[in-house]
FILO-817308 format. One record per residue: x, y, z negated of N, C-alpha, C, O in turn. Coordinates in steps of 0.001 Angstrom, whole numbers, plus 524288, in hexadecimal, padded with zeros to 5 digits. Example, Ala and Ser with C-alpha at 12.3 -4.5 7.8 and 13.67 -1.06 7.14 Angstrom:
<pts>
833867E9C67E1888300C7EE6C7E188833907F31C7E1888379C7F3097DEEF;832327F7367E458835667FBDC7E41C832648001E7E14283461804727E099;
</pts>
This chain:
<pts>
CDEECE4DFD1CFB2CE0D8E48E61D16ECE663E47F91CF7ACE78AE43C21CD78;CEAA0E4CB21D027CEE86E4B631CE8CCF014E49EF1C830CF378E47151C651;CEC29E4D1E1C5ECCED4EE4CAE1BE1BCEB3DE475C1BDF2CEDD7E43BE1BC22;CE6BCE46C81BFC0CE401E41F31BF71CE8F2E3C271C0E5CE9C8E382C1BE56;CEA60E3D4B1C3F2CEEB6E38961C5F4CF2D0E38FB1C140CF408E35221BEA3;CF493E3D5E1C087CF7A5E3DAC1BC58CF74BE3BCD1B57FCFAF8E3AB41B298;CF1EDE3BEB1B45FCED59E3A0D1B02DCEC05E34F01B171CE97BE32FA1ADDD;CED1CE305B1B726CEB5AE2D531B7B2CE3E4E2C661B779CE13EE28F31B56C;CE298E309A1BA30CDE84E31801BAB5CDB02E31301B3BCCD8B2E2D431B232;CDB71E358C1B10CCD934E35831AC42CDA2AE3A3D1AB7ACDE48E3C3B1A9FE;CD3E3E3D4F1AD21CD279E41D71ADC4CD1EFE45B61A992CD2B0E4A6E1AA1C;CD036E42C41A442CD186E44A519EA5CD63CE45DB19CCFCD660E49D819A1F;CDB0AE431A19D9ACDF1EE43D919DBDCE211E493919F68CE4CAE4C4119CDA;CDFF5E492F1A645CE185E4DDD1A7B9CE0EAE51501A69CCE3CAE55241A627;CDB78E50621A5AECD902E56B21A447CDACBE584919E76CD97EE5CA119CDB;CDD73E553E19B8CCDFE2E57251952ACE62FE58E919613CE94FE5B9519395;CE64EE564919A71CECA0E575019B6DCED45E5E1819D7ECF00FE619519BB7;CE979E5E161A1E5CE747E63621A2E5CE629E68491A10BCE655E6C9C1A323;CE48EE665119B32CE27AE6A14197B8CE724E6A69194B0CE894E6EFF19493;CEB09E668719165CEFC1E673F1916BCF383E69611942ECF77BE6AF3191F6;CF2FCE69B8198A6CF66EE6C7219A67CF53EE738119C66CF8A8E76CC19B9F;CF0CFE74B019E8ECEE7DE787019C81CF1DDE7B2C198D6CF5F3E7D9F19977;CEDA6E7992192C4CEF3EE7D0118F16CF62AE7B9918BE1CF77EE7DE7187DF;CF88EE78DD18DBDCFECFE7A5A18D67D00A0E7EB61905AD03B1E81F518E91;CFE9CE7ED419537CFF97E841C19988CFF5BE8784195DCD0367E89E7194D5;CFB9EE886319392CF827E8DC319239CFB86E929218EFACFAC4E974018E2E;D0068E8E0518D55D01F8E90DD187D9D0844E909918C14D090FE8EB31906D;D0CE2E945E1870DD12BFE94AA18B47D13F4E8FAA18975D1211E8CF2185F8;D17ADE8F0318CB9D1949E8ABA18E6AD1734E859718D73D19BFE822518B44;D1216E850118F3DD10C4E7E5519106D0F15E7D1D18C30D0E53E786918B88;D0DC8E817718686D0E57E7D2A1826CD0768E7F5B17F49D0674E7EA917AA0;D04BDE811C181EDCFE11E8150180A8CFBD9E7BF217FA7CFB90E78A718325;CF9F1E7AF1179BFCF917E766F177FFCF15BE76861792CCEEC0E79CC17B8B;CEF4DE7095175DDCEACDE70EB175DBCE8A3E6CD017221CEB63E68E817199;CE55DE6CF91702ACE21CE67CF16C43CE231E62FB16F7ECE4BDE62751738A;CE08CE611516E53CDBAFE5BCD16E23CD8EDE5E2216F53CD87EE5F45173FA;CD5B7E5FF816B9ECCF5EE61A416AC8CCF5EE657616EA9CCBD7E64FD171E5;CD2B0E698616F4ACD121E6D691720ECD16BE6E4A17839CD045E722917AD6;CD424E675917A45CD529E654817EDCCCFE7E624D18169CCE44E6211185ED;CCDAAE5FBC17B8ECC7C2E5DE617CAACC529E60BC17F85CC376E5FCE183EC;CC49AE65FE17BE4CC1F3E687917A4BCC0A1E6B8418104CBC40E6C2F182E3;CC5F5E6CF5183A3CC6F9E6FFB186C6CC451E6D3C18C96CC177E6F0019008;CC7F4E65D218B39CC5D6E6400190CACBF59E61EF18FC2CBCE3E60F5193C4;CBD64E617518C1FCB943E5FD918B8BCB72DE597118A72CB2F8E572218A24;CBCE6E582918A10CBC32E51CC189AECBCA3E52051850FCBD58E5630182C4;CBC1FE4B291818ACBC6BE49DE17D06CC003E49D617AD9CC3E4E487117D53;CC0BDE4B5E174F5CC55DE4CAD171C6CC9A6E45D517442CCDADE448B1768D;CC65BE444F17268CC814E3E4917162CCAA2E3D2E1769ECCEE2E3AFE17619;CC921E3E2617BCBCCC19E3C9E18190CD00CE411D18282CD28FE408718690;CD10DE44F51800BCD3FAE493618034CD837E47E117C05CDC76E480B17E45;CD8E2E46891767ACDB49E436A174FECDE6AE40A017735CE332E4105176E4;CDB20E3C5F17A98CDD8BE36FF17CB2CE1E0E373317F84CE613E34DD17F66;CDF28E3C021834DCE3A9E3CE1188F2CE827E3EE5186AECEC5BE3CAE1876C;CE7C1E43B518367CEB77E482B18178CF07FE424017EDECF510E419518038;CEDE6E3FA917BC2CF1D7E3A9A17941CF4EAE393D17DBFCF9ADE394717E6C;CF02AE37B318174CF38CE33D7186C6CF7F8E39AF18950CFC9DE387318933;CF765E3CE918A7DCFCBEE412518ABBCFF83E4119187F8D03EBE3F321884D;CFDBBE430D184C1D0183E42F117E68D0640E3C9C17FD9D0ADFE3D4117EB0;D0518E38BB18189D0799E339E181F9D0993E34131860ED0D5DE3136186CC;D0801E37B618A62D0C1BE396518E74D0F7DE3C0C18EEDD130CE3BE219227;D0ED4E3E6C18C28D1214E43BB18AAFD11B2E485618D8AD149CE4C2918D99;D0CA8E473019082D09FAE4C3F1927FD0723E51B018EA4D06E7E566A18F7E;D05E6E4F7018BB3D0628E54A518686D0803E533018156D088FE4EBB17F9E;D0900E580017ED2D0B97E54A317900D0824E5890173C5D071BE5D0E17524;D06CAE574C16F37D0582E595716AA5D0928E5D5416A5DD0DBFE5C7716B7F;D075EE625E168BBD0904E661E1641BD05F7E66AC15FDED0247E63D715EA4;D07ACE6A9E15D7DD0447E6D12158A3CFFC0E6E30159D6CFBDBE6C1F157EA;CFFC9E72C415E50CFB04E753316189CF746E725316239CF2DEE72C616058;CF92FE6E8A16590CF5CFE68A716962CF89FE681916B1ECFD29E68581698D;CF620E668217192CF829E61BA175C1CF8C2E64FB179CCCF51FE67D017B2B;CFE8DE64FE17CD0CFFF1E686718066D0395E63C7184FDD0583E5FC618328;D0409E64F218A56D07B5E634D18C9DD0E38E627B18C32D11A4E65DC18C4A;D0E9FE5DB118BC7D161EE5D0018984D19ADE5EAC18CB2D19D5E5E601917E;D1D12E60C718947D227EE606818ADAD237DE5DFA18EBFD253EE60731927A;D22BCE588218F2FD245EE54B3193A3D214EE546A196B5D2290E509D1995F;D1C21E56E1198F0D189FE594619A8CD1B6FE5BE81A074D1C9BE5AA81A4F3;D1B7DE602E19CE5D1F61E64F81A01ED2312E63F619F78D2447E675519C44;D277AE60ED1A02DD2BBAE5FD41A0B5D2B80E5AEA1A6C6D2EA7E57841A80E;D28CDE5BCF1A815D28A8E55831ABAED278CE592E1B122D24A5E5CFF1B0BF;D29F5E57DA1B61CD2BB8E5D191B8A0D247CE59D01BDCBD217DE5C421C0A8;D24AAE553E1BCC8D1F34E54B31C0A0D1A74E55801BEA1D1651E54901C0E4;D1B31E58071B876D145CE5A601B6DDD14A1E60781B910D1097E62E91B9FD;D1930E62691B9B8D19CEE67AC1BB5BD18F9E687B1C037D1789E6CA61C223;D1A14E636C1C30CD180EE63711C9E6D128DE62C31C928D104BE661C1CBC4;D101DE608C1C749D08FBE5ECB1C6DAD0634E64DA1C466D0179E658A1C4E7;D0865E67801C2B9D07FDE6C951C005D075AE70461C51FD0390E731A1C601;D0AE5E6FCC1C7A1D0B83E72651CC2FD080BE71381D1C0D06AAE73E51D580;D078DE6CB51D06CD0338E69921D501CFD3BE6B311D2CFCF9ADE6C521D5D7;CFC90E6B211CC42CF6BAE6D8A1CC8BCF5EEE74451CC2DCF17DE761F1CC1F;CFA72E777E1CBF2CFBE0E7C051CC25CF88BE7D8E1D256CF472E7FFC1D303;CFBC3E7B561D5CACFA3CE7B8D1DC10CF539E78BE1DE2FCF246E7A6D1E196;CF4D1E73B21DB3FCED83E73111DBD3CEB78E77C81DA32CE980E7A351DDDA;CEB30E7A541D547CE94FE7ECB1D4C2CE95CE83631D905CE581E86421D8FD;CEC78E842E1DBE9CED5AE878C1DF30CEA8DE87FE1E3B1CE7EEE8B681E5D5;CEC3AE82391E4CCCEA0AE7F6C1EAFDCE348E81821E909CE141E84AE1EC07;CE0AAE801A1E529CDA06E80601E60BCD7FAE85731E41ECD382E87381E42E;CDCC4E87881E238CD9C4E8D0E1E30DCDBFEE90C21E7CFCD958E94BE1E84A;CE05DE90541EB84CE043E90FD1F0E3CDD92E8E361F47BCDCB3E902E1F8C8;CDC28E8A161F376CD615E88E41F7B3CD247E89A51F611CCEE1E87EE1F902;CD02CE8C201F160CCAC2E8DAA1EFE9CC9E2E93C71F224CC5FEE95E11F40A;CCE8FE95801F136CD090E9C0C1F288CCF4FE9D131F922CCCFEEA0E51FAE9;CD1E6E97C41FCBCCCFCAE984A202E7CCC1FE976D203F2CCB02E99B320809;CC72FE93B62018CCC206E931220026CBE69E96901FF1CCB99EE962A1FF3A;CC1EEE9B1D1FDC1CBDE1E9CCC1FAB6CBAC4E9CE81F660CB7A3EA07D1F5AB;CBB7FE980A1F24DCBAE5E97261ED57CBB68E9A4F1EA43CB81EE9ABA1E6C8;CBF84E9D741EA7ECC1BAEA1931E685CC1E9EA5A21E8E3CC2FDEA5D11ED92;CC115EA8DD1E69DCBF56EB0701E82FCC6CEEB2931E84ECC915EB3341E41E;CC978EB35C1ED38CCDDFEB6151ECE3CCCAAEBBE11EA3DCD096EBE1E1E898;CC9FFEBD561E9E7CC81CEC3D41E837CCC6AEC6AD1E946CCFCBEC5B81EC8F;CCC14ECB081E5ADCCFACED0391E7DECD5DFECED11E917CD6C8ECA241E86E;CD9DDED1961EA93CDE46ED07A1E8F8CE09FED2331E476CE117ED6F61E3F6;CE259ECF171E0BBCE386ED0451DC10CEB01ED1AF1DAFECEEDAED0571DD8C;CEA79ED48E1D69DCF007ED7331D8C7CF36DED2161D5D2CF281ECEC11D27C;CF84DED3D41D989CFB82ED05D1D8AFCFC37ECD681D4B6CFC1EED0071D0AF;CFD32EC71E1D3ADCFD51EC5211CD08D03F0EC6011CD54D0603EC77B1D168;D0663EC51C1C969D0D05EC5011C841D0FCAEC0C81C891D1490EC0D41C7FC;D0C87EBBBB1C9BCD0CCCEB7E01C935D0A50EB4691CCC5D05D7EB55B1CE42;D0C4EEB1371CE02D0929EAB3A1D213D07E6EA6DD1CD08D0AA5EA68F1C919;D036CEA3CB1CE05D0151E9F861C9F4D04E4E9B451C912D05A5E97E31CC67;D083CE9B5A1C27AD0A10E98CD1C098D07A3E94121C07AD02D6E93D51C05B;D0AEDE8F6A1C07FD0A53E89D01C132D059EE88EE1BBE2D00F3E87C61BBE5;D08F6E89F21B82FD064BE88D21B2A5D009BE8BB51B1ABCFDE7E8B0B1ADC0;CFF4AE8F2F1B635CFA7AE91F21B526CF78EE8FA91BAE8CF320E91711BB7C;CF8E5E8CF91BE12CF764E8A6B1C2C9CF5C8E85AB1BFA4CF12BE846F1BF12;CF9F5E82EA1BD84CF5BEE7E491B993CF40FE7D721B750CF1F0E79671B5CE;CF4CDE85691B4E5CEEF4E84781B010CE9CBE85E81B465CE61EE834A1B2BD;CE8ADE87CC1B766CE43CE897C1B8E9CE379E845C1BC33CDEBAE84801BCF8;CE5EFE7E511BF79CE49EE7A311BF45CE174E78A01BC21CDCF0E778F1BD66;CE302E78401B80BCE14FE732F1B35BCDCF7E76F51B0C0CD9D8E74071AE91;CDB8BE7BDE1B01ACD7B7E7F441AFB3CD206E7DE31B283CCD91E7CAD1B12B;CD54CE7EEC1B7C0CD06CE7BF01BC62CCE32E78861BC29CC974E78011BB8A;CD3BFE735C1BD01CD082E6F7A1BA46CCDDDE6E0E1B62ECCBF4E69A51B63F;CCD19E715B1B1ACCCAAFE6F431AC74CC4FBE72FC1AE95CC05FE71B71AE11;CC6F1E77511B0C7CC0D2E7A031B1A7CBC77E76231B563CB7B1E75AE1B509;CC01CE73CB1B8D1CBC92E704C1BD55CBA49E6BDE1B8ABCB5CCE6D301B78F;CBB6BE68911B68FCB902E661E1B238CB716E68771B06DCB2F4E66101AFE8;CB680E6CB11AE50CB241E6DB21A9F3CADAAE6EE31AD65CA910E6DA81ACC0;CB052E72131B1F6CA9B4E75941B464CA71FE717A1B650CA27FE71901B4FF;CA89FE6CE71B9A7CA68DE68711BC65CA4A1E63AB1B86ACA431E5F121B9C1;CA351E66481B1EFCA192E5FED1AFB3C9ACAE5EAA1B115C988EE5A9C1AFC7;C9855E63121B3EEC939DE62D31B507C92FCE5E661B9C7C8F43E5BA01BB07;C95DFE5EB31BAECC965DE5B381C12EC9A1CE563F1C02FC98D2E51EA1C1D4;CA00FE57481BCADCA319E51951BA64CA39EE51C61B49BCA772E53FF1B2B8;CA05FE4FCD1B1DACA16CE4EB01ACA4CA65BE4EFF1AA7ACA803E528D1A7B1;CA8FFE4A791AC1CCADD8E4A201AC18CB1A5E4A121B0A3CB1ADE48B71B540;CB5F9E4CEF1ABE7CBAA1E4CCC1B0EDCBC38E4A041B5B7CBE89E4C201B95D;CBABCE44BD1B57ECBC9EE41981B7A9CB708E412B1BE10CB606E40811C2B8;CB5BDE420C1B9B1CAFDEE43511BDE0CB10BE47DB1C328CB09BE47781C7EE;CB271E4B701C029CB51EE4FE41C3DDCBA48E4F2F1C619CBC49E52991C8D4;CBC10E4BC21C543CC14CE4C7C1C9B9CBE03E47E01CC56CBF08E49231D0DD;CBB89E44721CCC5CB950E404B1D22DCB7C9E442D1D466CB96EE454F1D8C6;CB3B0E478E1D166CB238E4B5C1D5F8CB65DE4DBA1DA54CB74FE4CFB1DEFC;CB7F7E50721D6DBCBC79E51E91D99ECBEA6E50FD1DDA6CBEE4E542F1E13B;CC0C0E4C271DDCCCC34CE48341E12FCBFB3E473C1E641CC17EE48181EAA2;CB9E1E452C1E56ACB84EE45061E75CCB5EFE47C51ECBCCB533E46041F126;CB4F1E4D8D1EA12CB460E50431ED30CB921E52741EF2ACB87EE54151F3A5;CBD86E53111ED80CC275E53A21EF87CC274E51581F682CC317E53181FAF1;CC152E4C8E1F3DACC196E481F1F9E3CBE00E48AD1FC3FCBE5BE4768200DF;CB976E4A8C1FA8CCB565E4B5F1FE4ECB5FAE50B4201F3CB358E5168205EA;CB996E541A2001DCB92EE56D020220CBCC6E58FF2067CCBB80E5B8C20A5C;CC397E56B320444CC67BE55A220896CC445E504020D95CC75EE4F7B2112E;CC0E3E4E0D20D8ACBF51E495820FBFCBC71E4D67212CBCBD62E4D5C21782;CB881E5193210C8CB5AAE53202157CCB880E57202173CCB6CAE587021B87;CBD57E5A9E21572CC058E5D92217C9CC2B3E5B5D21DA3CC31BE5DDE221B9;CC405E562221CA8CC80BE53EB21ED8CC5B1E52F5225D7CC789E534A22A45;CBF2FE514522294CBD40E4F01226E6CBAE8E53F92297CCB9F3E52CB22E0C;CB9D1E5816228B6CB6BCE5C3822BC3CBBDDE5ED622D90CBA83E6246230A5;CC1ACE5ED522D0BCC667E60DF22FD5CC6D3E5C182358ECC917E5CF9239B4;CC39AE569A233E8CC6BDE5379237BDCC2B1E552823BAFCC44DE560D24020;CBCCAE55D023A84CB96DE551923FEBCB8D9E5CE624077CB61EE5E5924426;CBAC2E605523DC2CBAAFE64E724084CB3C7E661A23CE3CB20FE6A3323EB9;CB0B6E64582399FCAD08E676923A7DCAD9FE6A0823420CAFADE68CF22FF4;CAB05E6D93235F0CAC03E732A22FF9CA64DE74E6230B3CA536E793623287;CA2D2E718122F3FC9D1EE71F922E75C9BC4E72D32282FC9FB4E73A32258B;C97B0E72C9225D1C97AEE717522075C994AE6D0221CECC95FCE698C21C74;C9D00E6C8521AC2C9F13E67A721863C9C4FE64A0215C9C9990E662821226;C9C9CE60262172FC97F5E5B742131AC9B3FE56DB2133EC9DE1E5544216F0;C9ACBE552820F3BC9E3FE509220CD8C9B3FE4ADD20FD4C96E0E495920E86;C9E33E488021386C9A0BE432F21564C9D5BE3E72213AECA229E3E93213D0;C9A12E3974211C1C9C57E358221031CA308E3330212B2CA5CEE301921045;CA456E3580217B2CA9DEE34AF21955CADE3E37A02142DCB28DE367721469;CAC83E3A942108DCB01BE3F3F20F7CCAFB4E3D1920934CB20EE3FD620607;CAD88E397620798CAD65E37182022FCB13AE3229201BDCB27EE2ECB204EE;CB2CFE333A1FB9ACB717E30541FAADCB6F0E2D321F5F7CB43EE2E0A1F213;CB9C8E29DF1F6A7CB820E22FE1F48DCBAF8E264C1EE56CBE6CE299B1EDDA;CB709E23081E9C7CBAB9E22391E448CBDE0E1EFF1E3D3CBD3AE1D601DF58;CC055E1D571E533CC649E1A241E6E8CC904E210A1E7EDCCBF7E22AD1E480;CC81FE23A11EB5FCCBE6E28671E9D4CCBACE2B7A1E726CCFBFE2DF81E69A;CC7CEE2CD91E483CC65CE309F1E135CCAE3E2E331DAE8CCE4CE30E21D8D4;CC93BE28701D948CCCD4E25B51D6A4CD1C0E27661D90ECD2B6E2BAE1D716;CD4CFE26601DBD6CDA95E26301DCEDCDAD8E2D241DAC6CDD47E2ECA1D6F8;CD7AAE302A1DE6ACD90FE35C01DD66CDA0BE362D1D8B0CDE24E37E61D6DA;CD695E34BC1D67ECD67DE35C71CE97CD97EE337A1CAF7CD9C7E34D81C65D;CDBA8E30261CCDDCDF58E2AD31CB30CDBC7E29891C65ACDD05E2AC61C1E0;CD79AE27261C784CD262E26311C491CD077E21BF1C6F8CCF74E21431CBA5;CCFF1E1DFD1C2FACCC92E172E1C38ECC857E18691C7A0CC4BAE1B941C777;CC9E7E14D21CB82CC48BE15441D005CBF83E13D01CB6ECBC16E172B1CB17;CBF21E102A1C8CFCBB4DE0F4D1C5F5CB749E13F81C514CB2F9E15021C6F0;CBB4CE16DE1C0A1CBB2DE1AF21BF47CB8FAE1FB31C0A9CB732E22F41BD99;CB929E1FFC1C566CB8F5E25231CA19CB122E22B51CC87CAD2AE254F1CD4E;CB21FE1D5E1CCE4CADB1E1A591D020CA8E6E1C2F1C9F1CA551E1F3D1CAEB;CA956E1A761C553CA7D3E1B8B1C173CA4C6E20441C146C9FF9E204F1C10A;CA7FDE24B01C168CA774E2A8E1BF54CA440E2C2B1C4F6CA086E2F351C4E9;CA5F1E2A131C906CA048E2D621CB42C9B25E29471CD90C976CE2AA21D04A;C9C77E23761CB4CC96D0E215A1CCC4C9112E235E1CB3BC8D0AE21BF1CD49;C9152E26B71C7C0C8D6BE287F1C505C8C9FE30141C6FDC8A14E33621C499;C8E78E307C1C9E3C8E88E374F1CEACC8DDFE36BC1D3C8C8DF1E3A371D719;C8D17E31461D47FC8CACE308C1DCBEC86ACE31C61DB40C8530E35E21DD43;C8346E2F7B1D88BC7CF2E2FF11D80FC7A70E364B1DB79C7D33E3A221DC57;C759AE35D71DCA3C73C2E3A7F1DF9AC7415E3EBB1DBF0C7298E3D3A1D79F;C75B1E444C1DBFCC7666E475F1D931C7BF6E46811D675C7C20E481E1D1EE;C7FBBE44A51D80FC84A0E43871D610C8840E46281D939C8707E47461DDBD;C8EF7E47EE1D671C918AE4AF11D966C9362E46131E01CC93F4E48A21E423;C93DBE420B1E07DC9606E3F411E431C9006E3B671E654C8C0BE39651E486;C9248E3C0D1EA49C8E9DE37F01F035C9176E345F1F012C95DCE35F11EEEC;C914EE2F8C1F0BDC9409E2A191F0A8C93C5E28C01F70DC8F6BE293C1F90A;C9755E27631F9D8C955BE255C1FFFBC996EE20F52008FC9D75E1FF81FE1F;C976CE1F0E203ECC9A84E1A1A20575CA0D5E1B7E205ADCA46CE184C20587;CA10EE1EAA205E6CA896E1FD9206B8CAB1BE21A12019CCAFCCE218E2008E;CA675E23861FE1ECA94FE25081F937CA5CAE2A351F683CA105E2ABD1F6CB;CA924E2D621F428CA54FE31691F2C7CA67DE36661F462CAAD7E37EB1F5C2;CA066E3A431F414CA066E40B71F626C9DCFE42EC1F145C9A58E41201EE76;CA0E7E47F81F113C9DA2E4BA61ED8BC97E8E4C721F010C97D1E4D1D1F4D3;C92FBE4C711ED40C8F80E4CF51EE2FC8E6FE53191F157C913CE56E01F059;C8A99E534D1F4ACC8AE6E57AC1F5B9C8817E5BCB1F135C8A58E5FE91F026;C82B8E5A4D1EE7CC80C8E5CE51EB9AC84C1E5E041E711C8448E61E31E441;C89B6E597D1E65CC8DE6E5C9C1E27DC92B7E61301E3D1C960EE62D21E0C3;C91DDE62A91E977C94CFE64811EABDC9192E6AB81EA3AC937CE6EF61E905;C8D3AE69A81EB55C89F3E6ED31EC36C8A62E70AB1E597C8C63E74ED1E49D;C88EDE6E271E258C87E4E6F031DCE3C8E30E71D01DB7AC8E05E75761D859;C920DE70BE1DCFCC9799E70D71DA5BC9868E76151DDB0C9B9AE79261DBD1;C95BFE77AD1E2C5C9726E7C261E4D2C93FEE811C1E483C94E7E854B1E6B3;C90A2E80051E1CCC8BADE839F1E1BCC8D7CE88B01DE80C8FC7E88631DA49;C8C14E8DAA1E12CC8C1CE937B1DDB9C888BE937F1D9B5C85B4E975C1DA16;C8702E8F781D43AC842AE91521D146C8699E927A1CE1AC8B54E92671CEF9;C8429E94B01C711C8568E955B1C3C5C8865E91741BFFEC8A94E938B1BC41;C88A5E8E041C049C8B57E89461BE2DC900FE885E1C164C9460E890F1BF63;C8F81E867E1C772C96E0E88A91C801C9799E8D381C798C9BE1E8CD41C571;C9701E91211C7D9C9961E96CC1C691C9BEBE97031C293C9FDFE99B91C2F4;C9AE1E94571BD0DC9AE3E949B1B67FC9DFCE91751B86CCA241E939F1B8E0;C9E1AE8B421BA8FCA3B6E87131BA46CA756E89711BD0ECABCBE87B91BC80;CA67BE8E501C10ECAB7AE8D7C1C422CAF88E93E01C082CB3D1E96051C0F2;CABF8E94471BE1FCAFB1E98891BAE5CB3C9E97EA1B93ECB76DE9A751BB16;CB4CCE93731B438CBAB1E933F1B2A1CBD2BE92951B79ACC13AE95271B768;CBCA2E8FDA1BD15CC0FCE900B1C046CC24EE94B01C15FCC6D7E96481C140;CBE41E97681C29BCC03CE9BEC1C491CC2D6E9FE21C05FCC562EA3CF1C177;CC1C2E9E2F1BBE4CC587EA0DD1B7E0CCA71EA0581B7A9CCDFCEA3441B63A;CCA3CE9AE01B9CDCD1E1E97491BA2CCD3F8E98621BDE4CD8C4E98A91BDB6;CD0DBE999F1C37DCD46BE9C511C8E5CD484EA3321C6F7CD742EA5901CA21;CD259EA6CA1C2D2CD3AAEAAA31C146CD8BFEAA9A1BF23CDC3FEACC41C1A0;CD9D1EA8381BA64CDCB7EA7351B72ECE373EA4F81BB0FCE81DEA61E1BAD4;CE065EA1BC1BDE2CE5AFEA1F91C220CE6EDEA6451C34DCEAA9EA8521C112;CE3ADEA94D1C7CBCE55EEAD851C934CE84CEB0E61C7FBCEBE5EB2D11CA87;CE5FBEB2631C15FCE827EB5B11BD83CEEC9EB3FD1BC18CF25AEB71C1BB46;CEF2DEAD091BC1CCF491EAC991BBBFCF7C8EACCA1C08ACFC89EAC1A1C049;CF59BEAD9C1C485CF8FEEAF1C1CA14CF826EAC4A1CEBCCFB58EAC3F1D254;CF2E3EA9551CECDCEF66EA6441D3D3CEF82EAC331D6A1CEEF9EB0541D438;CF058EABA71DC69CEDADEAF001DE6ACEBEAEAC0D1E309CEDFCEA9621E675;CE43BEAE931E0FBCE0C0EAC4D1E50BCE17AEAE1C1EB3DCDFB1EAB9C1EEF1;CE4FFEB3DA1EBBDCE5C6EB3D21F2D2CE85DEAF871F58ACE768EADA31F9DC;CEC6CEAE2B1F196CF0EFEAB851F39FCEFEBEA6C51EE65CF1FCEA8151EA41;CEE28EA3A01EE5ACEE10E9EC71EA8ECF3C2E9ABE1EA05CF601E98EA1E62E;CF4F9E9A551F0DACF82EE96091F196CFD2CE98451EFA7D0057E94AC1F007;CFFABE9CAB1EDA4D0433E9E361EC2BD05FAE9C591E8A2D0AAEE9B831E819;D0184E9B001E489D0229E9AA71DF48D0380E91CF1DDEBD0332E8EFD1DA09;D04E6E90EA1E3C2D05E4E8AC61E29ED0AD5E8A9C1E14CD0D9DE8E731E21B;D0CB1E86571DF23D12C9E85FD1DB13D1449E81331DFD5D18F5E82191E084;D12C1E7C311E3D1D1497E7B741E830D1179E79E01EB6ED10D7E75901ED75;D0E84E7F861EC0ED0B7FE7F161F081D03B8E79A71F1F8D0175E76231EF97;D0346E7B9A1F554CFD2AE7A681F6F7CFD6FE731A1F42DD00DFE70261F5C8;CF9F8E71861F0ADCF90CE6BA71F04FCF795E694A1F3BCCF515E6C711F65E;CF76CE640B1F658CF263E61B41FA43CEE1BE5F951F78ECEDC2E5E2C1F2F8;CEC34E5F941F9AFCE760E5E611F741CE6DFE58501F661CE86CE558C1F9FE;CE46AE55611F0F8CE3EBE50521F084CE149E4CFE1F580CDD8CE4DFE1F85B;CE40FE49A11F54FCE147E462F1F8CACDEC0E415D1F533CE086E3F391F147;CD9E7E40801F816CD5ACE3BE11F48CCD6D2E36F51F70CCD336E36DD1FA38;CD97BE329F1F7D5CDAEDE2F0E1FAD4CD866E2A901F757CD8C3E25F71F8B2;
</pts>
């Protein structure tokens, strides 16, 4: 939600800016370049819309040409509120893998001996923007496109603080089921995304249908339940998608996540969580 606001809701965008910024990390100091082609190539979109955006930066002065390729500018990292947004998706990172960790999501396993180090910022937002490119790729079975997957997103986001909210107010902790009170209008899903209501109304008129990820009800929309079962299921197909993540909460680790204690590793502390208004 936040890159997206920042992109003016233009999800292609982000996701090149993402991958730009990425592989500048990768190399010392900030200066890991990349193609065209091999930016296509990587996010999976068309040479030609990968082009487009990289120009429209390039005119911001959010990345600039070398010899190499196309890397994040100078004036980039020089601007002291991209270094706060750095730090804000550093600690999103943090925040969801310390509530997956109290969940239970993630295996604390043995205790591992001491690292030398707590998780650097610059390796907190590479394993962000990691995540996020892995959540796109593993979910194109279910969102084609990107844009497809963050409504989801959103959606069930709200569906799910909506039924949090409401089973804390009446006390009951029965089996959770999503009921038409707990669905939310595309009028917010748009604002969340800073994305054309049109737009948003568009991309999922054609997924409310029976066998589709969303139920349509008079108040707005719910993740389907049969899409919720499908997205949670122990088979062989999520097992294979949920791998690279779990390769990227390794790879943290290895740079100084520690899964006993997750919340140590925030640069200022716990995020709140989005609100869908």
């Amino acid at each position: 939600m936040t890159g997206l606001r920042y992109f003016s809701g233009n999800i292609d965008r982000f996701m090149v800016f993402c991958l730009l910024l990425r592989t500048s990390l990768s190399q010392p100091e900030r200066r890991g370049t990349i193609s065209v082609h091999s930016a296509a190539m990587s996010l999976g979109r068309p040479f030609e819309t990968v082009r487009r955006h990289i120009c429209a930066l390039l005119d911001q002065r959010v990345c600039e040409r070398t010899r190499n390729g196309v890397t994040l500018s100078e004036a980039f990292w020089a601007r002291a509120d991209n270094w706060q947004q750095l730090r804000y998706a550093h600690d999103c990172f943090v925040r969801l893998i310390a509530d997956a960790v109290a969940q239970g999501a993630i295996p604390v396993g043995p205790v591992p001996p001491s690292h030398p180090r707590r998780l650097a910022l610059t390796d907190g937002v590479c394993a962000a923007v990691d995540l996020f490119l892995a959540l796109v790729e593993a979910n194109r079975l279910l969102c084609a496109e990107p844009l497809d997957l963050a409504i989801f997103s959103v959606v069930l986001h709200a569906n799910y603080h909506a039924l949090k909210a409401d089973r804390a107010l009446s006390g009951f902790d029965g089996a959770p089921r999503l009921l038409p009170r707990h669905a939310v209008r595309v009028a917010q899903v748009a604002r969340a995304l800073s994305t054309p209501d049109t737009t948003v109304r568009r991309r999922i008129a054609p997924l409310t249908s029976e066998g589709g990820p969303y139920k349509r009800t008079v108040g707005g929309l719910l993740v389907s339940p049969d899409c919720l079962r499908h997205c949670g299921g122990p088979d062989e197909t999520n097992s294979a998608k949920h791998g690279s993540i779990r390769l990227i909460i390794q790879r943290a680790g290895a740079a100084g996540l520690s899964l006993r204690d997750p919340t140590s590793a925030y640069c200022d502390g716990r995020r709140p969580s989005p609100e869908i208004d």
